[in-house]
N, C-alpha and C positions, 0 to 999 in steps of 0.2 A: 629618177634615181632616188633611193631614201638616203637616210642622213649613213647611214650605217656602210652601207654600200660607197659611198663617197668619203668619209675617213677612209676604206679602205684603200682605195683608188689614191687618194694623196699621200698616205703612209707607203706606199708601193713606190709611187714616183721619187718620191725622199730620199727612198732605200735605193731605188736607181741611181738617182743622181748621187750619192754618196760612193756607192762603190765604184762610177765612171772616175771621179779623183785619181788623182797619180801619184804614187808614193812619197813625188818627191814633193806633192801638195801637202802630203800629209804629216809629213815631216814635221817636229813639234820646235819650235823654238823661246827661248827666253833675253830678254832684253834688259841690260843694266849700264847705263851711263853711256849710249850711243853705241854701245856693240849690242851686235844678235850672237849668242850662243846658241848652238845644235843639241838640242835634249833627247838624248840615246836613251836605248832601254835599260830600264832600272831607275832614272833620274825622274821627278813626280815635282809641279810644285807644292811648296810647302804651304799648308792650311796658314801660316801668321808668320808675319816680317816680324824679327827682331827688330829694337828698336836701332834706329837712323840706319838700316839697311834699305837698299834698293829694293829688298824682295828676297827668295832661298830657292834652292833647290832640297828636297832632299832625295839619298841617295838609299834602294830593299832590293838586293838580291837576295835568293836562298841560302847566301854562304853567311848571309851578314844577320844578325839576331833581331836588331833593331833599324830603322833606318840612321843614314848618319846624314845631317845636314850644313848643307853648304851656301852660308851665309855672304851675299854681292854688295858692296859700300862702295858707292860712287858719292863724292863731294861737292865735284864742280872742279874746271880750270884754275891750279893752281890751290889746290885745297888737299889737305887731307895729308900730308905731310910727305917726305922724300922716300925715296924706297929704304932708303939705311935705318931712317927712325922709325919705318916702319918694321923690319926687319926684326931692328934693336927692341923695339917695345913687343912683337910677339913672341921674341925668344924670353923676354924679362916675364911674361908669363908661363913660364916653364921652370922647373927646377930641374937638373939633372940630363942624364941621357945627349945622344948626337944633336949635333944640329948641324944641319945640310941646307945648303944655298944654293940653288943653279941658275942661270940663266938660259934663256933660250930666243934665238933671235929668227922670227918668223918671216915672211914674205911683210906681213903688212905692221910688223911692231919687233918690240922685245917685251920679254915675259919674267920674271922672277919669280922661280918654285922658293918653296922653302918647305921642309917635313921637320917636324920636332917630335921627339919622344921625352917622355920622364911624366913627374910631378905637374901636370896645368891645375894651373890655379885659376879657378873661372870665377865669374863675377863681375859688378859695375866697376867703371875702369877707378870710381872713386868710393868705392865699399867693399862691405865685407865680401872676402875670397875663400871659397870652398876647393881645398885639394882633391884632385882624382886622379890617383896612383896609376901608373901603367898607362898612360893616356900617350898621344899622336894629334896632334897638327900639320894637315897640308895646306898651305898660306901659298897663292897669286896676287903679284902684283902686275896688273895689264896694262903697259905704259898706252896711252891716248891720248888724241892733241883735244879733245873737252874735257881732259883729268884722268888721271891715274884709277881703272876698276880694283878695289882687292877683293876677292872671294877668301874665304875661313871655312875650313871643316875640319873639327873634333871630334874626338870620339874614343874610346877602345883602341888604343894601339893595336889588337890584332884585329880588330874591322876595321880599323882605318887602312893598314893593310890592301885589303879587298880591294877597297877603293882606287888607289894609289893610278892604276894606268886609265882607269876610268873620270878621274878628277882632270889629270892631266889631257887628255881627249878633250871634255866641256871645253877646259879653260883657252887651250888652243883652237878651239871651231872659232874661236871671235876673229882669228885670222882668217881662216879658210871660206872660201867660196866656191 
C-alpha cells in the first residue's frame, strides 16, 4: 500500500471514529474554580484571560454585532470577598440606571444575578476609568464550598440584552447534571 493510499485509510478511520461520538460526548464544556459549566451555542472561548481571571467565555449570535464577553474569577476558599461587597463594588462601577439583585437557589448551591444598566465606568480597579454610556452588566456570584465563582459580562445595554436568558443558562449548568 503507498503512502498516499494509507493517509487515506487513517483520515477515513478518524472521520469514523469521530462521527461514532454521542452528542452528549460532544457536548463542550468550561471549568472555573471546581464547577463544569455547559457551553451552548453561541458561547466560544475566548482567545485571552483578562487579567486574574480564571479564563472567559465570549458570547456571537446574529442578533448581537460584536461578541460580548463573559469574564469567570475564582480566588480560592474564603477569598475574593462576600457577595454584598461584591455586589456593592460592581454597582460603584456604574453610574445611573436600575440595579436588580436576584437570588436563585438551585439543587446543588445559591446563585446571585445582578444586571446593571447606566454609565460603567471600566478600567483598573486602581486607574484611570473610561465612561461608556448606555452600557449593562450581568454579574454571578456562584456560592461553592472551594470559593465563591463570579462571572462579569459587559457590553451594549441593547446586546447585553440578547444575552440576558443565555448568560443565565451557562451560569446555572454549574448546578445541573
Amino acid at each position: 500500500m503507498n503512502y498516499t493510499r494509507s493517509r487515506f485509510f487513517v483520515f477515513l478511520l478518524a472521520a469514523l471514529t469521530f462521527n461514532a461520538v454521542s452528542a452528549e460526548e460532544k457536548k463542550s464544556t468550561f471549568k472555573a474554580g471546581g464547577l463544569q459549566f455547559a457551553v451552548t451555542e453561541g458561547w466560544t472561548a475566548k482567545a485571552k484571560a483578562r487579567a486574574m481571571s480564571a479564563g472567559g467565555l465570549t458570547y456571537k449570535i446574529a442578533e448581537i454585532k460584536e461578541g460580548l464577553d463573559a469574564d469567570f474569577y475564582h480566588f480560592g476558599e474564603g477569598q475574593g470577598g462576600s457577595v454584598e461587597a461584591n455586589i456593592a463594588r460592581w454597582k460603584g462601577q456604574f453610574e445611573g440606571g436600575p440595579k436588580e439583585v436576584e437570588s436563585a437557589k438551585l439543587a446543588g448551591g445559591k446563585i446571585d444575578f445582578l444586571h446593571l444598566e447606566g454609565t460603567f465606568m471600566s478600567g483598573p480597579p486602581f486607574g484611570k476609568k473610561t465612561p461608556n454610556k448606555d452600557y449593562a452588566m450581568l454579574g454571578a456570584i456562584i456560592a461553592h464550598e472551594g470559593g465563591p465563582v463570579f462571572v462579569k459580562l459587559t457590553g451594549p445595554k441593547d446586546e447585553v440584552a440578547k444575552a440576558i436568558v443565555a448568560f443565565k443558562v451557562l451560569v446555572e449548568s454549574a448546578y445541573k447534571k
